[in-house]
N, C-alpha and C positions, 0 to 999 in steps of 0.2 A: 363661641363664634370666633372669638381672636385668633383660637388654635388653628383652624381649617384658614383663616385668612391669612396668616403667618406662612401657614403647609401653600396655600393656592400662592402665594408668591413667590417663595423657592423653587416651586415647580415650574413655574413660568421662566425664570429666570436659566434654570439648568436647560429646558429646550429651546431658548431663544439660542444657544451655543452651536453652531455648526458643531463645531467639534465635537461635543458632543452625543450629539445625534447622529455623528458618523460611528463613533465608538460603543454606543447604545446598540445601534440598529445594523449599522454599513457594513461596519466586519464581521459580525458574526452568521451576516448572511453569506458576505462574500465569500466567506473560508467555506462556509457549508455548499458555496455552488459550485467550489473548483473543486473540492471531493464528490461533487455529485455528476461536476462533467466529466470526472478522470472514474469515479466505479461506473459511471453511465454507459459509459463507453464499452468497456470489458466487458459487464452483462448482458452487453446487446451483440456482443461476438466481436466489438470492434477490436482495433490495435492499431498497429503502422503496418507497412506496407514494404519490404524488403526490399530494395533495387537489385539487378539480378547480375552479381559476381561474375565477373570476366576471367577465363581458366583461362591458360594456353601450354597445351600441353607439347613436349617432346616425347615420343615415342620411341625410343632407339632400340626398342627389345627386338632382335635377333630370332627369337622363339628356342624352344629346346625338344624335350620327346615331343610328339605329335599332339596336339591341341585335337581333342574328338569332342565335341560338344555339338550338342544339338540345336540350332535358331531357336528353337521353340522356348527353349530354356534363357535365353538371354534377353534381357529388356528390350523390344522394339523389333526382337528377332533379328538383330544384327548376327552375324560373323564373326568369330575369332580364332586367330590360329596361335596366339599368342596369349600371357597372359598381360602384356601390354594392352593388346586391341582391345581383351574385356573389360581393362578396367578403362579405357576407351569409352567402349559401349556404353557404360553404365552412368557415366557423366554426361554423356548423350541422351538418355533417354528421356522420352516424354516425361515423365514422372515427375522429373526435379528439373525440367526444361523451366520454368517457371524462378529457379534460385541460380541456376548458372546459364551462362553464356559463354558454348569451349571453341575455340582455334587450335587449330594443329600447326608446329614449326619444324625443322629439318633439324634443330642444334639446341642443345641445350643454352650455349648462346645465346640465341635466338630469343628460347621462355624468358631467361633471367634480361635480357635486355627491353622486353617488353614492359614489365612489371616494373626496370628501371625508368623506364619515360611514361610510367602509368598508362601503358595501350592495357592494361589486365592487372588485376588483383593479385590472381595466385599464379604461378610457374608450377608445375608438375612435369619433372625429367624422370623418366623410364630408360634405366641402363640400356644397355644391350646385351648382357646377360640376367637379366632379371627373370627370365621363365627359364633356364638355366638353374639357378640359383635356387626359386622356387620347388621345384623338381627335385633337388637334392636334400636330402634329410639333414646332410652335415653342414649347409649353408646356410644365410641367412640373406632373404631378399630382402631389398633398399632401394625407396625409391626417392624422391628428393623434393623436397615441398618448400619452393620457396616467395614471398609472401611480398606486400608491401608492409610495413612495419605501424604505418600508420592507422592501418582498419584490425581493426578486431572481429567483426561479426561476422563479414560476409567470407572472410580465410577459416575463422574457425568453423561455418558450414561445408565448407569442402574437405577440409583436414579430419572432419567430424566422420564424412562421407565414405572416405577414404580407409579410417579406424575401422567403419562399421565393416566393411567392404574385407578387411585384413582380418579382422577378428572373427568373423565368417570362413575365413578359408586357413584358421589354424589348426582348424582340426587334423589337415592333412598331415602333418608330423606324428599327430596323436594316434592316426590312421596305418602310419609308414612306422614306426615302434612299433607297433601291435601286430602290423604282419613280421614284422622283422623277425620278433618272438617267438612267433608262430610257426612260420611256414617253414618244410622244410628248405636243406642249405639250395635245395637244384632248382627253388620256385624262386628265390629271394632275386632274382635279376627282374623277376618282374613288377617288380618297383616302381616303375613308371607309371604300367596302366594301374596300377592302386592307385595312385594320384591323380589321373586325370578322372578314373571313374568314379573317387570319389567329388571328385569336385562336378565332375557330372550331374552325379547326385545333388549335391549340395544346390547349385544352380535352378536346382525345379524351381517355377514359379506356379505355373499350373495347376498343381495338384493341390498344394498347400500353402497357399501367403502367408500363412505362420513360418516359415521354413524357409523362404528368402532370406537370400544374403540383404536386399536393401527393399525395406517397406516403403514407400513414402505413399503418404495418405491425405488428402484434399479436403477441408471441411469448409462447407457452404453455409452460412447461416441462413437459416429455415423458421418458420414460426412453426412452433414445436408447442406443446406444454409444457417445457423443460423453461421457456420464454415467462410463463409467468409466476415460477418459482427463481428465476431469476429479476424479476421486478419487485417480488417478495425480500428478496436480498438485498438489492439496492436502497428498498425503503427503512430497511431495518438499518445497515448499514449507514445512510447520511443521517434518519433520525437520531441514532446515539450521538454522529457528532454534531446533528445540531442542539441536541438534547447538551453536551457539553462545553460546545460555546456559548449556548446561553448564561448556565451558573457561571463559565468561567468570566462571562465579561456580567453577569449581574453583579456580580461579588466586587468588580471596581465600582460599577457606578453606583451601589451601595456607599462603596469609601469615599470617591467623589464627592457624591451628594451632602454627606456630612461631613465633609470638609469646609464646605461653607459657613460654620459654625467658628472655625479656625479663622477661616479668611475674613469675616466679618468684625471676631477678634482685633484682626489686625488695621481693619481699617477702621477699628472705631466707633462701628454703627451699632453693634451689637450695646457693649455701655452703654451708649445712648439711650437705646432700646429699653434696658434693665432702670432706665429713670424715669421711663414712663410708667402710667398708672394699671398697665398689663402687670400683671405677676410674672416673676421668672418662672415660675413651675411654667405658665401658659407660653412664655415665649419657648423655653425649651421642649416642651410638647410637640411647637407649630414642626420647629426646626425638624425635631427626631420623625414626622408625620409625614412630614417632606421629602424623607430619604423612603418610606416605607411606599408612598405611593407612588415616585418617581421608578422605582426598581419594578413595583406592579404594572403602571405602564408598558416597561419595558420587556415585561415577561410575557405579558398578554399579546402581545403588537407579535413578539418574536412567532409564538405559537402558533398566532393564526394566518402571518404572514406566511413561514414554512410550508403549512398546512394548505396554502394556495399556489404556492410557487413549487415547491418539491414533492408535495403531496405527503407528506411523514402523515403517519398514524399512530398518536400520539395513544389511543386508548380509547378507555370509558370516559366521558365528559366526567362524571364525580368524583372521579379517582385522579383524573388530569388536572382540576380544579383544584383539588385536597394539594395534588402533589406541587403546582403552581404557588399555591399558600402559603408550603415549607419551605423552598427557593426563597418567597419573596421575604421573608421572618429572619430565616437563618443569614442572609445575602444583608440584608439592612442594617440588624442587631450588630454584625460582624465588623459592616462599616461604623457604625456608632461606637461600639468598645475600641477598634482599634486608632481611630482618633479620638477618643478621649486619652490617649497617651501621649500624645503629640504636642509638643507648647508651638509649631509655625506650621506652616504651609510648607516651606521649605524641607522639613525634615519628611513629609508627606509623600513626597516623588520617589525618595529613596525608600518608605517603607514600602510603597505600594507597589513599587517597580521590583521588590525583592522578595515582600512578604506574600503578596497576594500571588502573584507570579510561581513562586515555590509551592505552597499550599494550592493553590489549582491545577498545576502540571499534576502533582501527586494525587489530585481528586481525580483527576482521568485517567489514572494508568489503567483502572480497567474498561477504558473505552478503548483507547491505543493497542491495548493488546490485547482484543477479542481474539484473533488469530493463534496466540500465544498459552498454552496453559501455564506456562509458568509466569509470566507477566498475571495469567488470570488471578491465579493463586496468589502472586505479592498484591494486586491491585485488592484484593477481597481485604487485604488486612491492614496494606500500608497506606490504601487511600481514607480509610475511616481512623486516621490519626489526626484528618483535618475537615471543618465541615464540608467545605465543597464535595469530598467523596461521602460525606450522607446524599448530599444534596443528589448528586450524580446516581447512588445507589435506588437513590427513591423515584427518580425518575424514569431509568431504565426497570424495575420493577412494574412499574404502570405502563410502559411500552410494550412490557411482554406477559400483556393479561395477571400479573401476580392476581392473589386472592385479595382481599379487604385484608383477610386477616394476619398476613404475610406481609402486607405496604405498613399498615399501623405502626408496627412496631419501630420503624423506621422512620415514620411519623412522628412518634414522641422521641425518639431518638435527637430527631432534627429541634423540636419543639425546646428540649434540656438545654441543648448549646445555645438556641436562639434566649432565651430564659435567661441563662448564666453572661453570655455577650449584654445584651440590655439591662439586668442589673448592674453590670461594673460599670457599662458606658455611661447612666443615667448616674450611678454615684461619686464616679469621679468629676464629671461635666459638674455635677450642683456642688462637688467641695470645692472647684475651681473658683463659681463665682459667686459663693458664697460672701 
């Protein structure tokens, strides 16, 4: 009866602590709800919201052979005589109206002075031989992209636009060698219409949207059943990390809690204690009982709070239970062995802030790197060098339906460490106060 009144007063005492029942409970929900509103998010189609880049383009292309292209073929069925105008066109059109907003100036002046007093993001100057240049096998068009230096995202969707738009109409060189080779010397002046007919070509949108020079594609989120293999995702997703905040912050207030043994040392109460007519085996029982149900609390409260707030589907209750049991064993013994090394409280901050710290980050590498096989494959070997990654491995095992016979072994696994932790802690603690 002393044992359980010694245990129900340590316990009182560790929850009377804000602090500690922020540390308990606070953060390891909090972490688990700012990963559940940032994958929440994504799953559900969301994101940010682009503001739409301000071009201002010069145009000074001149044109060169005759521009024959058909409206039909151009974004919006604009016009172009030029290959200025089309690439005009194309930053016009409805499609990507949505990421750019274009103006037209007279000067190249003009672009870059804009972009200087931030009226626009990107300046786009078109020579006035640039369809010219185009046209010619032995040239090389250039057009001039220039930028505010300060943004990155919304220049590199233009400059992006632009590539695609260039890398689409490289073919023509590849087009103009091959007739070159080809044709006899009396055809070879007709080099021009190779070029524009190919680009002719090239320009279909109609026929074939695979074969456009510029795709751009709109997606609408829709409730799909794609939606709830996406909610499947999510749940699996924050369950692991709530599944790893838990061991990670069990496994302090395991050391916590039996740090109280240390600090009671220090203040003297404990002696005292040991001159009363309790046995020490009983006082140190209460103590070590104190840590075991402090940490079950803690474990139960997490699960089932999760389980109402984020919905994780933790499993089979008997397997969730079992797997619960091993957390609360291996997380306690853990704190019990590693303060029975400790002679102050003092020395305590610094293990706990380095040792627990290090051995849990390495219990989770294989939560962290679900995405990652090669993280998978370190996390498989280098998180079971510490318990937290049994701890970790048995839990995600019972999350993803494992067998009985599959969890056990990982079971007794956790059960050995927890074994070998509480004998050292229980024999160093009784030759201390022996």
């Amino acid at each position: 009866m002393k044992v359980f009144d010694i245990a129900i007063k340590d316990m009182l005492r560790s929850f009377r602590s804000a602090f500690a029942l922020v540390f308990m409970f606070g953060i390891p929900l909090l972490m688990t709800g700012m990963f559940y509103l940032m994958f929440g998010n994504i799953a559900q189609g969301g994101g940010f919201d682009l503001p739409r880049t301000k071009v201002v383009i010069a145009n000074l292309d001149e044109g060169g052979p005759r521009l024959q292209i058909s409206t039909k073929n151009i974004p919006g069925g604009a016009k172009a005589s030029t290959m200025g105008e089309l690439i005009v066109s194309i930053l016009q059109s409805e499609e990507i109206a949505e990421l750019v907003e274009v103006s037209l100036v007279s000067s190249a002046a003009a672009a870059r002075a804009a972009v200087d007093g931030q009226a626009a993001q990107v300046a786009i100057v078109i020579p006035t031989d640039f369809s010219r240049q185009f046209a010619d096998p032995d040239e090389q068009a250039i057009i001039e992209f220039y930028q505010d230096p300060t943004l990155t995202i919304g220049p590199g969707i233009i400059r992006a636009l632009i590539n695609q738009f260039m890398d689409g109409m490289a073919g023509v060189s590849i087009a103009v060698d091959v007739f070159l080779d080809e044709a006899p010397p009396d055809d070879q002046a007709m080099v021009g219409q190779v070029v524009w007919r190919y680009m002719d070509i090239s320009l279909v949108q109609d026929e074939d949207p695979a074969d456009a020079l510029l795709d751009v594609k709109k997606s609408t989120p829709t409730a799909t059943p794609d939606s709830e293999e996406d909610d499947t995702m999510l749940q699996r997703i924050v369950g692991a990390i709530m599944g790893a905040m838990m061991i990670f912050y069990a496994f302090f207030t395991g050391a916590s809690t039996a740090q109280s043994i240390l600090k009671e040392e220090e203040e003297r109460t404990l002696p005292r204690l040991f001159t009363t007519p309790t046995p020490q085996a009983a006082i140190l029982s209460g103590k070590f009982l104190a840590v075991f149900l402090t940490v079950l609390v803690q474990v139960v409260v997490l699960i089932v709070v999760s389980r109402l707030i984020f919905d994780i589907q933790w499993g089979r209750p008997d397997m969730v239970a079992l797997a619960a049991a091993g957390i609360v064993l291996i997380a306690s013994t853990f704190g019990i062995c590693i303060n029975s090394f400790l002679k102050t409280t003092k020395q305590g901050g610094v293990i706990f802030g380095g040792v627990l710290t290090v051995t849990g980050m390495l219990g989770m590498i294989s939560i962290f790197g679900m995405n990652s096989p090669a993280a998978a494959r370190l996390g498989d070997t280098v998180s079971l060098l510490v318990p937290q990654g049994w701890a970790v491995r048995c839990l995600s095992q019972v999350m993803n339906g494992a067998l009985a016979s599959d969890v056990w072994p990982t079971i007794l696994a956790m059960l050995v460490w927890s074994v070998a932790f509480f004998v050292i802690g229980v024999w160093r603690f009784n030759r201390r106060y022996v």
